[in-house]
N, CA, C and O atoms as a MOPAC input file, in Angstrom:
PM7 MOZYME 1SCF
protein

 N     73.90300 1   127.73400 1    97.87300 1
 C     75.31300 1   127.39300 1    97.87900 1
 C     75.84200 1   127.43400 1    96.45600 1
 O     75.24600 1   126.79900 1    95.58600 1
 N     76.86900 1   128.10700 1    96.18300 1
 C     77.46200 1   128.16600 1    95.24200 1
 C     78.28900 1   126.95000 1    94.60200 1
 O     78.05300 1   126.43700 1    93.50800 1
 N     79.32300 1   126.58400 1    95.51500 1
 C     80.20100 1   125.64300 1    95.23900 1
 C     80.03200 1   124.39700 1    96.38800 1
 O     80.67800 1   124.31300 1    97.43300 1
 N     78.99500 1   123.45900 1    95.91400 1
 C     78.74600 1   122.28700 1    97.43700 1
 C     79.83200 1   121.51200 1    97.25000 1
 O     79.96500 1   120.81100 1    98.25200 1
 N     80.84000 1   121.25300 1    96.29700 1
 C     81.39900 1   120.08600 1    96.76300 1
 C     82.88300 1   120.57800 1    97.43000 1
 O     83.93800 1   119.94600 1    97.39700 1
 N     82.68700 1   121.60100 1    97.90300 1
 C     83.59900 1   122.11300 1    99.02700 1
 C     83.85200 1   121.45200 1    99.97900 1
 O     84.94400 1   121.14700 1   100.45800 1
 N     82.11700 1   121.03100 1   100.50400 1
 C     81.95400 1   120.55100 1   101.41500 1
 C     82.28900 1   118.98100 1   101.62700 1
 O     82.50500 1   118.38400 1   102.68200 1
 N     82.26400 1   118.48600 1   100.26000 1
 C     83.07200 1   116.90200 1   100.46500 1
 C     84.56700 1   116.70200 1   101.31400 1
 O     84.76000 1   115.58000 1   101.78200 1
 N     85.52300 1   117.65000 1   101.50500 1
 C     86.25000 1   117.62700 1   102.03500 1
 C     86.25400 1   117.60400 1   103.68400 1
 O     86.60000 1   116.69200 1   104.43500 1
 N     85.77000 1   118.86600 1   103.97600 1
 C     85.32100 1   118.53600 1   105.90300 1
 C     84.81800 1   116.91400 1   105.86200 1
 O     85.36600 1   115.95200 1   106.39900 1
 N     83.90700 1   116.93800 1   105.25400 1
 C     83.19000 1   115.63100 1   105.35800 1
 C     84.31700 1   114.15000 1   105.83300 1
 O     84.24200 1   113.36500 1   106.77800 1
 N     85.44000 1   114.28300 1   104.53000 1
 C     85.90000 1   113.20800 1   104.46600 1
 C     87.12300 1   113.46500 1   105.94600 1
 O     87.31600 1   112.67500 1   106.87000 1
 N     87.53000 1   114.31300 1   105.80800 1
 C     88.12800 1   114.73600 1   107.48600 1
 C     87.77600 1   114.44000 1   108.56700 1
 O     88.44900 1   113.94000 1   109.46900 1
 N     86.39900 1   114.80600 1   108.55700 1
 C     85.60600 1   114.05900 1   109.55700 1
 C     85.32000 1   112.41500 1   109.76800 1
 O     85.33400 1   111.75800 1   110.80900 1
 N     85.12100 1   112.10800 1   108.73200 1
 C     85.13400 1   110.55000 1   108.74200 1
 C     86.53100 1   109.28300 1   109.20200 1
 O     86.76000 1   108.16800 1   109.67200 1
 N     87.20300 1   110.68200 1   108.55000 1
 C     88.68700 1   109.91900 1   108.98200 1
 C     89.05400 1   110.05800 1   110.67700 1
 O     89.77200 1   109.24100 1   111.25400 1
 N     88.28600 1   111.50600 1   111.49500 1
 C     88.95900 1   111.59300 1   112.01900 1
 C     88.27000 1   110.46700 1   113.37300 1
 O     88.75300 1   109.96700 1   114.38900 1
 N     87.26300 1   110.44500 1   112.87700 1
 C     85.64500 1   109.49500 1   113.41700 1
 C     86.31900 1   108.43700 1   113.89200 1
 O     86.65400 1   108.17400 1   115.04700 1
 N     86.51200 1   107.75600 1   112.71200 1
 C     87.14900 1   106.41600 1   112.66800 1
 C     88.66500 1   105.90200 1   113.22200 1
 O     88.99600 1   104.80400 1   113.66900 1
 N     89.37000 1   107.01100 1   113.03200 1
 C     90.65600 1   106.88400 1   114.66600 1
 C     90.34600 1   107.19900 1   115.98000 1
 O     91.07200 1   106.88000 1   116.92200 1
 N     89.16000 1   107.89200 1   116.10800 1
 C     88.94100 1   108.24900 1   117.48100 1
 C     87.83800 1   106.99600 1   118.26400 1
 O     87.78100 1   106.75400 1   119.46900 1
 N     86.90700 1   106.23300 1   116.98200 1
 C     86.15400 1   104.95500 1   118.22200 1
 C     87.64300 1   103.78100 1   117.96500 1
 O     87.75400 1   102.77400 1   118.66300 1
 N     88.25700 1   103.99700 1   117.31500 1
 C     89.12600 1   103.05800 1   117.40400 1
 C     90.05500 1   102.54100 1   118.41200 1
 O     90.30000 1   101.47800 1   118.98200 1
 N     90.69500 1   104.43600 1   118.36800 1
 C     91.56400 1   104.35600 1   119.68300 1
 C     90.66000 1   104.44300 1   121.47200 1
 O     91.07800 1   103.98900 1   122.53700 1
 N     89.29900 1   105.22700 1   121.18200 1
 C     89.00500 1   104.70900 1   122.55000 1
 C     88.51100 1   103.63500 1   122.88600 1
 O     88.50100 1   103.13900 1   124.01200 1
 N     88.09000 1   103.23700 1   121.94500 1
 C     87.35800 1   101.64800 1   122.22100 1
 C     88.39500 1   100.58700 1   122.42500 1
 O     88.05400 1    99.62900 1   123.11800 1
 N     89.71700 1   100.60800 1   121.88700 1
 C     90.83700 1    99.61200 1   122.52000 1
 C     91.39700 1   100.29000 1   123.60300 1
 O     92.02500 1    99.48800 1   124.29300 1
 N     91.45000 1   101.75300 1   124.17400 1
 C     90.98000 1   102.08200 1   125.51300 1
 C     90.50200 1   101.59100 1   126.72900 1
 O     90.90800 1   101.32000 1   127.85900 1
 N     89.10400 1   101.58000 1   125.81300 1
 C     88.07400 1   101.28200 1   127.06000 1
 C     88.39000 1    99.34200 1   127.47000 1
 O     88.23800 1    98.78800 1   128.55900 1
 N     88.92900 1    98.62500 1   125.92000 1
 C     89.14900 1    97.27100 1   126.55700 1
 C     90.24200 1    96.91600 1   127.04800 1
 O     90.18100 1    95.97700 1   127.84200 1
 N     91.38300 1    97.42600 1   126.80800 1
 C     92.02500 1    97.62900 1   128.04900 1
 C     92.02200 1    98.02100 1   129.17300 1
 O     92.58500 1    97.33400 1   130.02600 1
 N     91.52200 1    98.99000 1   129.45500 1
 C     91.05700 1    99.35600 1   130.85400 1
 C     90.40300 1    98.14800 1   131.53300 1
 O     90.82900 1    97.67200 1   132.58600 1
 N     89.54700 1    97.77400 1   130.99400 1
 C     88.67400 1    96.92300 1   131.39200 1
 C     89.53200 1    95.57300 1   132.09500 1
 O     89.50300 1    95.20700 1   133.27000 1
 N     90.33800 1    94.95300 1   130.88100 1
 C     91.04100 1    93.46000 1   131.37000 1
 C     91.69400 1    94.28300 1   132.50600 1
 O     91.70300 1    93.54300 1   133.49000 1
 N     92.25900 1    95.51100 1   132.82700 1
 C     93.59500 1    96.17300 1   133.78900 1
 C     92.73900 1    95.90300 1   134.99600 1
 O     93.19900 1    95.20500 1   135.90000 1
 N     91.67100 1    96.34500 1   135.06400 1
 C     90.81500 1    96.08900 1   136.25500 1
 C     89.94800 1    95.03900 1   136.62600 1
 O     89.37000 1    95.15200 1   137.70700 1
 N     89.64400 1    93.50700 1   135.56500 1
 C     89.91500 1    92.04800 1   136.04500 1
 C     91.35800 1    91.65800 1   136.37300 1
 O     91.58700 1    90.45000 1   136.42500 1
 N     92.31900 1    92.47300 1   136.59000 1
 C     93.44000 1    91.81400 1   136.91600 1
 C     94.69200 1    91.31700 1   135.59300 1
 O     95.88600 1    91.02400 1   135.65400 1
 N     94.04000 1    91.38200 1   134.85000 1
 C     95.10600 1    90.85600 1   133.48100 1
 C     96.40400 1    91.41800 1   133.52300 1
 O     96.41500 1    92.55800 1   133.98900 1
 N     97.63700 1    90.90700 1   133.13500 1
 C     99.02800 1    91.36400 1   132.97300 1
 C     98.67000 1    92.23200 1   131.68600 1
 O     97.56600 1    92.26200 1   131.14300 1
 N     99.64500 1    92.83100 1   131.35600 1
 C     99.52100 1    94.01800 1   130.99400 1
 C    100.13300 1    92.83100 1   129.54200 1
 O     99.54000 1    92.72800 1   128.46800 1
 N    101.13300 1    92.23800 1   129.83600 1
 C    101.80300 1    90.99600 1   128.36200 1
 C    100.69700 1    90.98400 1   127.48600 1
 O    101.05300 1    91.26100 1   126.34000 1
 N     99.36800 1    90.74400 1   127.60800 1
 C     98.67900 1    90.34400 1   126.81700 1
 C     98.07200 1    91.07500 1   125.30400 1
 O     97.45100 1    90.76400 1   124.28800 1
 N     98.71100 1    92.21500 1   125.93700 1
 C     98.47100 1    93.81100 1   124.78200 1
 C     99.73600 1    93.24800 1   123.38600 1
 O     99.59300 1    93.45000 1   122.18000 1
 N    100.78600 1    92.60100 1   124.00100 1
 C    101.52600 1    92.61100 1   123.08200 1
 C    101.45200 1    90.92600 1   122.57400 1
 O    101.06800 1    89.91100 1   123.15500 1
 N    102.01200 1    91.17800 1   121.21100 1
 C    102.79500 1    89.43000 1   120.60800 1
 C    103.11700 1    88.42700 1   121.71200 1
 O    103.33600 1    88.61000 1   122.91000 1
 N    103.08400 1    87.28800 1   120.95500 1
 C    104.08000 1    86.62700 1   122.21900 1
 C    105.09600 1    86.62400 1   121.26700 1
 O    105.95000 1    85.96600 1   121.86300 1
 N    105.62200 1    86.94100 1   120.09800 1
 C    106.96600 1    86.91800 1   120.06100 1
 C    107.95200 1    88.37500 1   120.13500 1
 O    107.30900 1    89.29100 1   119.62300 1
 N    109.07600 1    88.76200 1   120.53500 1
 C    108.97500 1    90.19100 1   120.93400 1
 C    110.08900 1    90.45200 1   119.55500 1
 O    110.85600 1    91.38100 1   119.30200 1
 N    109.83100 1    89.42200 1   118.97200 1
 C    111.01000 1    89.82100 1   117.18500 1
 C    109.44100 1    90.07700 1   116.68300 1
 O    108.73600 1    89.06900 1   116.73500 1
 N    108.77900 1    91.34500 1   116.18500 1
 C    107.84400 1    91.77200 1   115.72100 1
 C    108.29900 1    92.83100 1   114.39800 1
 O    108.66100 1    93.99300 1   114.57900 1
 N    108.17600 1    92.02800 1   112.77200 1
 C    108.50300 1    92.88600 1   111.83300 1
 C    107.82900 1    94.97200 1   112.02500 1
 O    106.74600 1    95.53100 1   112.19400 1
 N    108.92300 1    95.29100 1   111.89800 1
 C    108.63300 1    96.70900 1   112.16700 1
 C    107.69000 1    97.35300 1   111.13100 1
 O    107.87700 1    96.94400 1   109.98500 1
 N    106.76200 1    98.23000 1   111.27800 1
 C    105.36400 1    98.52700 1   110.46100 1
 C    105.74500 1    99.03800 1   108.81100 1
 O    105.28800 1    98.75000 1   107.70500 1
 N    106.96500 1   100.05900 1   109.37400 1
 C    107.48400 1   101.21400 1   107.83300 1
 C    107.82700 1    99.80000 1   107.20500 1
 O    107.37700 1    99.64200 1   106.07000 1
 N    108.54200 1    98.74700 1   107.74100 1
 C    108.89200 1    97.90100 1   106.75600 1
 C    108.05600 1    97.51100 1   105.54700 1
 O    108.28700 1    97.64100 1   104.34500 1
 N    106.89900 1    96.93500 1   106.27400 1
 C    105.24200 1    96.60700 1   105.69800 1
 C    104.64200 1    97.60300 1   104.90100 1
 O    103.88800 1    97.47900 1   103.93600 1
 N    104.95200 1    98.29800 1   105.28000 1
 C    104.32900 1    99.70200 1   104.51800 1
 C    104.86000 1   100.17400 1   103.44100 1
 O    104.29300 1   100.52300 1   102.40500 1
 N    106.55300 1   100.18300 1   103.84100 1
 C    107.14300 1   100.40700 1   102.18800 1
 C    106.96800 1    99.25000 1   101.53100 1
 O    106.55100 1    99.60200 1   100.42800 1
 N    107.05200 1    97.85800 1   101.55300 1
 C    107.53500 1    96.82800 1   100.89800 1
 C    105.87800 1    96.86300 1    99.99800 1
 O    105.77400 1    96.76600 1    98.77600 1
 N    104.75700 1    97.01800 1   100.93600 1
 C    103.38300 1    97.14300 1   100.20900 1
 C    103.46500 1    97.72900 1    98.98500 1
 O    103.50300 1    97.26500 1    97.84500 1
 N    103.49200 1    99.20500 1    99.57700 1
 C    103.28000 1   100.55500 1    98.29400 1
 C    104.76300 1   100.33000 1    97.49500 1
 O    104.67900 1   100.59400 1    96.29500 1
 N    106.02200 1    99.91700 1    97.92100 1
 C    106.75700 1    99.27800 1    96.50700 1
 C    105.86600 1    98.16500 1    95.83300 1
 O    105.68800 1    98.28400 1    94.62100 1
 N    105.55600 1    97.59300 1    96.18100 1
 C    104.90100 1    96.43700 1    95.23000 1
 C    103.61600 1    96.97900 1    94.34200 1
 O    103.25200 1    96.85500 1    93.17300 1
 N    103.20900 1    97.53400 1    95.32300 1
 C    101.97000 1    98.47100 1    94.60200 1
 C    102.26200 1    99.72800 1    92.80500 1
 O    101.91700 1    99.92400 1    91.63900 1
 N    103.17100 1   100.18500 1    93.97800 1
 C    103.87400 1   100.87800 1    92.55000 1
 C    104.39700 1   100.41600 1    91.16800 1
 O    104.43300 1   100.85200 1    90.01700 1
 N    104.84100 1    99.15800 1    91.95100 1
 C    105.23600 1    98.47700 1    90.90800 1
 C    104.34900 1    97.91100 1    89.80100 1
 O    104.50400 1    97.92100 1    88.58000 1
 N    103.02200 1    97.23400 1    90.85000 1
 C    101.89500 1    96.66800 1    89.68100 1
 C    100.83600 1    97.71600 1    89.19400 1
 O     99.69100 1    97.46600 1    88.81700 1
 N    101.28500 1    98.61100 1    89.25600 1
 C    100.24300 1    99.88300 1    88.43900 1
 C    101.17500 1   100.38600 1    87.51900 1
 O    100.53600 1   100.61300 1    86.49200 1
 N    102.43900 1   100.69900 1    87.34300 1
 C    103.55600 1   100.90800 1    86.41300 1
 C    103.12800 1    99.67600 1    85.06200 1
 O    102.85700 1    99.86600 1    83.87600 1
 N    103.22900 1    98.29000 1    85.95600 1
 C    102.97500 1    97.23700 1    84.85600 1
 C    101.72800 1    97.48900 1    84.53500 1
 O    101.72700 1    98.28000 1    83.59100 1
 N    100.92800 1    97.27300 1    84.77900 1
 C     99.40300 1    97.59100 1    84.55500 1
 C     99.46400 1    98.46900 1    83.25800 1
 O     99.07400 1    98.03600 1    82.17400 1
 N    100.11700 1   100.07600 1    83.47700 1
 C    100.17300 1   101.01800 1    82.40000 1
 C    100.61400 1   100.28100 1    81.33700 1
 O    100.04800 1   100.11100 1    80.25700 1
 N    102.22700 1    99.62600 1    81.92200 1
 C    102.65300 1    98.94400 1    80.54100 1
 C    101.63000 1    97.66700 1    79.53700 1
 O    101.78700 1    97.48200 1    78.33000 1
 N    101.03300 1    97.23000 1    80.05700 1
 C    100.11400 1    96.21600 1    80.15200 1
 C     99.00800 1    96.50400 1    79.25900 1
 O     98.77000 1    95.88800 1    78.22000 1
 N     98.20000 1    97.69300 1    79.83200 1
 C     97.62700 1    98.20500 1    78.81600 1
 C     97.46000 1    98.69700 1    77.64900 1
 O     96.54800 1    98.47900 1    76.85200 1
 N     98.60800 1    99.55500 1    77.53400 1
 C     99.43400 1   100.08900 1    76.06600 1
 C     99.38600 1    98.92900 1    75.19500 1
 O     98.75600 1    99.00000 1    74.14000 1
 N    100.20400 1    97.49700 1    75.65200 1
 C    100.21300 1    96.60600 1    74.75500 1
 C     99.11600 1    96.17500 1    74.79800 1
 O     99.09300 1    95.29300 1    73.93900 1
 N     98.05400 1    96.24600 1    75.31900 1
 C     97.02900 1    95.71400 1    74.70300 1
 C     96.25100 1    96.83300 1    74.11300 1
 O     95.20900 1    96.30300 1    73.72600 1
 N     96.21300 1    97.91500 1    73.88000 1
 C     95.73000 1    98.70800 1    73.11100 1
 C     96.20100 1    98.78800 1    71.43800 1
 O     95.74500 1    99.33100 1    70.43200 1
 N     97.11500 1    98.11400 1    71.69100 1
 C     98.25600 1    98.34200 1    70.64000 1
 C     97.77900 1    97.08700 1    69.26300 1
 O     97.90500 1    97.05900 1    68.03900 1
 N     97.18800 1    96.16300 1    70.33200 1
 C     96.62500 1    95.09300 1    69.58600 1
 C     95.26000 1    95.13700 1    69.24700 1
 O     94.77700 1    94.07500 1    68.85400 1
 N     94.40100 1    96.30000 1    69.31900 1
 C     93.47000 1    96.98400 1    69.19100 1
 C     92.31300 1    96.62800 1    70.39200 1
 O     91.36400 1    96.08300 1    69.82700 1
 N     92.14200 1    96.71300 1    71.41700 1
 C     91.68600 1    96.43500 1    72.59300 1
 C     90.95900 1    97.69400 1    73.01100 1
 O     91.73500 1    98.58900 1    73.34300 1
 N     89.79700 1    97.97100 1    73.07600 1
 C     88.97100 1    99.47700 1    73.52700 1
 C     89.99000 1   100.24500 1    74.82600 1
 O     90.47600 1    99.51000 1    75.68500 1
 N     90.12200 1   101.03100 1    74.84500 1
 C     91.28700 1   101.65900 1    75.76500 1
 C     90.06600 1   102.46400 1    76.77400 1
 O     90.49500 1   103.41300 1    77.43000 1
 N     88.96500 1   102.21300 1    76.88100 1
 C     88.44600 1   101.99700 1    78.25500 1
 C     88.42800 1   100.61900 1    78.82900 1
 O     88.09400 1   100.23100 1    79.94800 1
 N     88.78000 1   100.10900 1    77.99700 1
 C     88.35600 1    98.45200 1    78.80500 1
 C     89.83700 1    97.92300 1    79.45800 1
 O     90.10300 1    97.13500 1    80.36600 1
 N     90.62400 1    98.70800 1    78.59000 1
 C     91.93800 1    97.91300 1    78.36800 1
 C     92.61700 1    98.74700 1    79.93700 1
 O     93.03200 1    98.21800 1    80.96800 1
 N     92.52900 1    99.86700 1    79.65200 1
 C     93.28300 1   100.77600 1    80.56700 1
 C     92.77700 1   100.42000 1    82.22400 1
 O     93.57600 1    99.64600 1    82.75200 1
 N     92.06900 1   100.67000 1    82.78400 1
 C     91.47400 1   100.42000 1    84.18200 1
 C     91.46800 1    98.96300 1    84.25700 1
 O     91.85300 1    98.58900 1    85.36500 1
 N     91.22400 1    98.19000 1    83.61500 1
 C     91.25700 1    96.38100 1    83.89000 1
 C     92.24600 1    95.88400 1    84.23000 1
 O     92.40500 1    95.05600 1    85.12700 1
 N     93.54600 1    96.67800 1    83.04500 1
 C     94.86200 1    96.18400 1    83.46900 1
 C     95.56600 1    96.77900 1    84.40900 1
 O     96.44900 1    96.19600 1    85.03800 1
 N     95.17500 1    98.22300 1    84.62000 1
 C     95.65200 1    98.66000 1    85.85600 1
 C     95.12100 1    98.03600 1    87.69600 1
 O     95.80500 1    97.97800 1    88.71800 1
 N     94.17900 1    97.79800 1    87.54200 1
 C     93.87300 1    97.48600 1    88.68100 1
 C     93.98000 1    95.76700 1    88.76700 1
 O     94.30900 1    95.23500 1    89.82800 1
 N     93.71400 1    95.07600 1    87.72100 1
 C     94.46700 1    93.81300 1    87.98800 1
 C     95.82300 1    93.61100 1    88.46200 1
 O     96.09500 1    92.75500 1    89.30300 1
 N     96.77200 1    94.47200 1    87.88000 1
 C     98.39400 1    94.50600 1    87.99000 1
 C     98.61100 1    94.98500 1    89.76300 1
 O     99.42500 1    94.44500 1    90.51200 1
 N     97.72200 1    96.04400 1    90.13300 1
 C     98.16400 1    96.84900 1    91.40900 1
 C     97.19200 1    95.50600 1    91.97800 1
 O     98.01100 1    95.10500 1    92.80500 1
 N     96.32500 1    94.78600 1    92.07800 1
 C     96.09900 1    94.16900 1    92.68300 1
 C     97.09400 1    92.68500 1    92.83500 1
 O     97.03900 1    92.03000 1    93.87600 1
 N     97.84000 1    92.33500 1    91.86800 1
 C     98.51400 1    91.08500 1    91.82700 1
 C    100.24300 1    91.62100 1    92.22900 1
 O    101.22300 1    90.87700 1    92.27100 1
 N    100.21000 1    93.52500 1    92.56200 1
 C    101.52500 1    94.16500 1    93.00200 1
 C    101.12900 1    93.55500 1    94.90600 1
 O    101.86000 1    92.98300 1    95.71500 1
 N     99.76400 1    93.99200 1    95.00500 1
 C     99.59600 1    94.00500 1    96.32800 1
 C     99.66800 1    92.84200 1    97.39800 1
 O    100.10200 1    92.79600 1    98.54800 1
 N     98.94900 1    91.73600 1    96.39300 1
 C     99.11600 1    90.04300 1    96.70500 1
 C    101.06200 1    89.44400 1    96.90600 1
 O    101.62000 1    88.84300 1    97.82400 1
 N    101.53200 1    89.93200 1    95.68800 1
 C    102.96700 1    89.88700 1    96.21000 1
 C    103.82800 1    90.32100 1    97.43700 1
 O    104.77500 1    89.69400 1    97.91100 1
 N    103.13800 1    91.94200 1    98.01200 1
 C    103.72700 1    92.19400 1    99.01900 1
 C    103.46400 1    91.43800 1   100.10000 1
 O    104.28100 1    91.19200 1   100.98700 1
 N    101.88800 1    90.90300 1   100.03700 1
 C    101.50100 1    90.67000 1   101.19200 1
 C    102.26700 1    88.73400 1   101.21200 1
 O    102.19000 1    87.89900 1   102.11400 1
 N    102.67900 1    88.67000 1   100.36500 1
 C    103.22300 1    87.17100 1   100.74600 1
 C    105.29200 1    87.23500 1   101.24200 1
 O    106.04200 1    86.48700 1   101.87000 1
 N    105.46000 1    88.65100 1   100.46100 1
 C    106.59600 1    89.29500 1   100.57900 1
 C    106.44200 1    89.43600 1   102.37100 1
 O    107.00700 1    88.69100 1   103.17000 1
 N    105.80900 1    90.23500 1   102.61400 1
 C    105.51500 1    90.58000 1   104.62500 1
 C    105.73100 1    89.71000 1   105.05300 1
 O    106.72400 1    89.63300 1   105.77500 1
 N    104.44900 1    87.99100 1   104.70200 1
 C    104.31600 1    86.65000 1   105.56700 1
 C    105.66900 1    86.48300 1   105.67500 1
 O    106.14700 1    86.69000 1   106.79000 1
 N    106.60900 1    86.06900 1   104.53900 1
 C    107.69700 1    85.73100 1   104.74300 1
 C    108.79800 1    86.37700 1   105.83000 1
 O    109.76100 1    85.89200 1   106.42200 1
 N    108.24800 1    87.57600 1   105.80500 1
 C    109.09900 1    88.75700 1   106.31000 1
 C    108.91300 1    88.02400 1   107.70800 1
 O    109.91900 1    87.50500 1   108.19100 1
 N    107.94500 1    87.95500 1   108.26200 1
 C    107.23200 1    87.89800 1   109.30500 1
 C    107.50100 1    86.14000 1   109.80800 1
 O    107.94100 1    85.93500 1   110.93900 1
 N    107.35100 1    85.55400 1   109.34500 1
 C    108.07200 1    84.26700 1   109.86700 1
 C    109.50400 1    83.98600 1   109.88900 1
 O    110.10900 1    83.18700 1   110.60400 1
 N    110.09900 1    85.05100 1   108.67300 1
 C    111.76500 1    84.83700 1   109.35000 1
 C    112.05600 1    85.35100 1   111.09100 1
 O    112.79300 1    84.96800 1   111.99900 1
 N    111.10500 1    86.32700 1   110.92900 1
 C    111.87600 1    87.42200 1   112.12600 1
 C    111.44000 1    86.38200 1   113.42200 1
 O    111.74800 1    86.67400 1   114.57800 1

């Protein structure tokens, strides 16, 4: 083989596509299952039917996200600036920041999610 890491790609296709397919049949197969002890069908859903809509969650996430990797960059600079190794400085502060972007959304959602 000339070029193997070609092959990392099918690979990761495959894995992805793996992992939606026992997902979706396996909540399939347990539904099916309660349908034929008799279960109402209600039980698939919330009990409240004001359910924050997903894109909401999804943008409000990756805005927040965006946001704490932007800071992160900024974050780092100034600490490089103060002479800080710019391997240490750069990835520490980036992924601290996108991680404390991500903690915000997700308290941003809760809220979301108990108004509605």
């Amino acid at each position: 083989m000339e070029n193997p890491e070609i092959i990392i790609i099918p690979i990761m296709f495959g894995v992805i596509f793996g992992i939606f397919y026992l997902y979706i049949s396996a909540r399939n197969k347990e539904r099916l299952a309660l349908i034929d002890k008799g279960a109402e069908a209600s039980i698939f859903y919330g009990k409240s039917s004001r359910v924050t809509p997903i894109w909401k969650v999804i943008v409000i996430n990756l805005a927040t996200l965006m946001m704490g990797i932007g800071l992160g960059i900024f974050t780092a600079g100034m600490l490089m600036q103060f002479g800080m190794d710019e391997e240490i400085a750069a990835p520490g502060a980036g992924f601290f920041m996108a991680g404390l972007g991500l903690l915000a959304g997700f308290f941003i959602t809760k809220k979301m999610t108990e108004q509605a």
